[in-house]
Steps between C-alpha positions, in 0.01 A plus 500: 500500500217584226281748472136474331366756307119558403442562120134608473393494104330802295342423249634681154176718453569657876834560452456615213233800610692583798802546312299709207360722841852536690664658123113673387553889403218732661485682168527837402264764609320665214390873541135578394608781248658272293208286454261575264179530651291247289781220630438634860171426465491175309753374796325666760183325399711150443651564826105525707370236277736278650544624840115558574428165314649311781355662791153488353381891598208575261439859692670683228532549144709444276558900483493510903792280470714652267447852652582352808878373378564834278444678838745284696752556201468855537547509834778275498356241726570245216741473166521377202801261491644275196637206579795433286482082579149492327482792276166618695339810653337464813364780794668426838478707814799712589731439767285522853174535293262197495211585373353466130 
């Protein structure tokens, strides 16, 4: 008696990704006192450049925006978190928070 099986093909570059996303570190929170405040800033500003860039909003300024972030930070609706894989800061929102 035989049995078939189905092999269904990935290609490298997929398997590859997933694989990279299944062992990816979250990263290491870092707390806002140990950053000094012109590095907040300059990645705070990076961070809305990027972020706003893409959704096209042109109601607030550059200022607006940054304000905006250092808030959230201090109010702990987002974080600054390094990620170890890519040696890079970015602003995420904390754990049940969604908003930035």
């Amino acid at each position: 008696m035989s049995q078939s099986v189905e092999v269904i093909m990935v290609p490298e570059d997929d398997f590859l990704q997933n694989r990279q996303a299944e062992c990816q570190e979250n990263g290491v929170d870092v707390p806002l006192e140990r950053i000094n405040s012109d590095t907040l800033r300059n990645l705070i500003s990076e961070f809305v450049t990027r972020e706003w860039e893409e959704t096209g909003d042109v109601s607030y300024t550059l200022d607006d925006k940054i304000n905006q972030v250092y808030r959230q930070l201090q109010e702990k609706k987002v974080k600054v978190v390094y990620d170890l894989n890519t040696s890079s800061c970015n602003i995420v929102p904390c754990e049940g928070k969604h908003h930035v």
